[in-house]
C-alpha positions as CSV (number, residue, x, y, z in Angstrom):
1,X,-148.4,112.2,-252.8
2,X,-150.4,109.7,-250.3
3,X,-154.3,110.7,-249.7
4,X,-154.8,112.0,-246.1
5,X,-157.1,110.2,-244.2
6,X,-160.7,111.4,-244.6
7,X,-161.1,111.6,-240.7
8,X,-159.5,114.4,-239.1
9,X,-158.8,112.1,-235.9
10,X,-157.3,109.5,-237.9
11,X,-154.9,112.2,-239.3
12,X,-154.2,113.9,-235.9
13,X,-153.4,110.0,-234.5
14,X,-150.9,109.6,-237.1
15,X,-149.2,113.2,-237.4
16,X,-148.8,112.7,-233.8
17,X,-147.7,108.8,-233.8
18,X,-145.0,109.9,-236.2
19,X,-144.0,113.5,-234.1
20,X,-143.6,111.0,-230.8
21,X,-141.3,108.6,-232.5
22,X,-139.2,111.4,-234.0
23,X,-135.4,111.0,-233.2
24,X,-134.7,114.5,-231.2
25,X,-138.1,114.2,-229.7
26,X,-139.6,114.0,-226.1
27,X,-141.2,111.4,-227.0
28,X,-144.6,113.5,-225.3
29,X,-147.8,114.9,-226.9
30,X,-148.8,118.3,-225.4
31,X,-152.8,120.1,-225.9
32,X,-150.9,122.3,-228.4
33,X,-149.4,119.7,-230.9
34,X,-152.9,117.6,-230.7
35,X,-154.8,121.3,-231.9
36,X,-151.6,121.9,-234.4
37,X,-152.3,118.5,-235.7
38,X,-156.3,119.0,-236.7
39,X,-154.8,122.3,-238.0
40,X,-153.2,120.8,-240.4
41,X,-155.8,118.4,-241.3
42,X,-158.1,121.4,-241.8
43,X,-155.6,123.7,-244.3
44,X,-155.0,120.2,-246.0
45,X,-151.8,119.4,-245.6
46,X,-150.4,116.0,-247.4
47,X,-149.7,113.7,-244.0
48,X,-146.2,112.3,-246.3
49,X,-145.8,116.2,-246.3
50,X,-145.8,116.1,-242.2
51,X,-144.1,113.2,-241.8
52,X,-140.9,114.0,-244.6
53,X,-140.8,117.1,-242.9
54,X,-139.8,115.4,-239.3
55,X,-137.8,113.3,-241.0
56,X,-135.8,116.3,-242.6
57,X,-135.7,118.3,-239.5
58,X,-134.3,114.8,-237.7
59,X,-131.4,114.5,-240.4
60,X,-131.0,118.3,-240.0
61,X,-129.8,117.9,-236.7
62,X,-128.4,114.6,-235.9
63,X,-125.9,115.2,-239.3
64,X,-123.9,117.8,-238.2
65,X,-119.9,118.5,-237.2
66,X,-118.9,116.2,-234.1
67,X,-117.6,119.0,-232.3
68,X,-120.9,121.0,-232.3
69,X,-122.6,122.0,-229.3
70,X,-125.3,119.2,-228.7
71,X,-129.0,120.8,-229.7
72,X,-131.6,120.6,-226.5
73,X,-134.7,117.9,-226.7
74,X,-137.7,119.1,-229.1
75,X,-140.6,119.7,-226.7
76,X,-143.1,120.5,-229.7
77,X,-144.6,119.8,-232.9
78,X,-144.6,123.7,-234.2
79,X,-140.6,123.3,-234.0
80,X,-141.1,121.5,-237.3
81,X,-144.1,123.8,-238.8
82,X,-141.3,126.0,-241.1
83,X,-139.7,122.7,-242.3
84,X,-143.3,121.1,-242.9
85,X,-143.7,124.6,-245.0
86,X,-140.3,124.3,-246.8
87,X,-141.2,120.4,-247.6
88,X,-144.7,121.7,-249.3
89,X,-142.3,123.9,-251.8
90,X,-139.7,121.4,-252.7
91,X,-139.9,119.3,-255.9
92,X,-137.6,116.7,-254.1
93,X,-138.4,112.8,-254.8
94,X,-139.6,110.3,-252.6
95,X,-136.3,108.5,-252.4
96,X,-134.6,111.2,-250.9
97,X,-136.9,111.1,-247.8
98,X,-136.5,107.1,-247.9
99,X,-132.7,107.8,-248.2
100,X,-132.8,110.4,-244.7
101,X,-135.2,107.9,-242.9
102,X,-132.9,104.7,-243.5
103,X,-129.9,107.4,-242.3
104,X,-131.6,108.0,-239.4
105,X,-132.5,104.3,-238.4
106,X,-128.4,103.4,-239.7
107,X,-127.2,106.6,-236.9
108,X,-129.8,105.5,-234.3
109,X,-128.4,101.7,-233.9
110,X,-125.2,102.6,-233.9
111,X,-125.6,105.1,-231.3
C-alpha cells in the first residue's frame, strides 16, 4: 500500500478531499469528520485504505436492484468507518478498487 503523508494535516486534507467527492455524499465537511480524519492519521491508517473503502461503500450502494427504495444522502465520514475496517482485513487487489472506481465514474455520466 501507498505511504501516508508524514503530516497529519496533509492526511486529514486528503481523507477529507476524497469523503467530499464521494458519490452518495453531501458533498460537506462537518467538525466531526475533520477530528475522525486526524483520528485516523494517528491509529495509522493506510490513506488507499480510506479512500478504497469510500469507494466500496459508493459501489455498495449505487449497485443495487432498480426497484429498491432510494438510500438517503451520507451526511458523515464515520458512515464509512466499518467499511474502512472491513477494507484493512481484505486481501483484495488493487485492480478491484480501480475496477469499482471506473464503475462508479461509467454510472455517474450516464446518470
Amino acid at each position: 500500500m501507498e505511504q501516508n503523508p508524514a503530516n497529519q494535516d496533509e492526511y486529514v486534507r486528503q481523507v477529507l478531499d476524497a469523503y467530499r467527492k464521494t458519490a452518495g455524499t453531501t458533498g460537506t465537511v462537518r467538525r466531526p469528520d475533520r477530528v475522525l480524519a486526524s483520528q485516523l492519521h494517528q491509529r495509522g491508517v493506510p490513506l488507499v485504505a480510506v479512500e478504497n473503502a469510500l469507494i466500496l461503500a459508493a459501489a455498495r450502494r449505487m449497485i443495487r436492484p432498480a426497484d429498491a427504495a432510494p438510500l438517503g444522502t451520507i451526511r458523515s465520514l464515520a458512515y464509512f468507518l466499518p467499511v474502512i475496517e472491513e477494507v484493512l482485513h481484505l486481501p483484495v487487489n488493487p485492480d478491484y478498487f480501480r475496477y469499482l472506481r471506473h464503475k462508479i465514474e461509467r454510472t455517474t455520466q450516464t446518470r
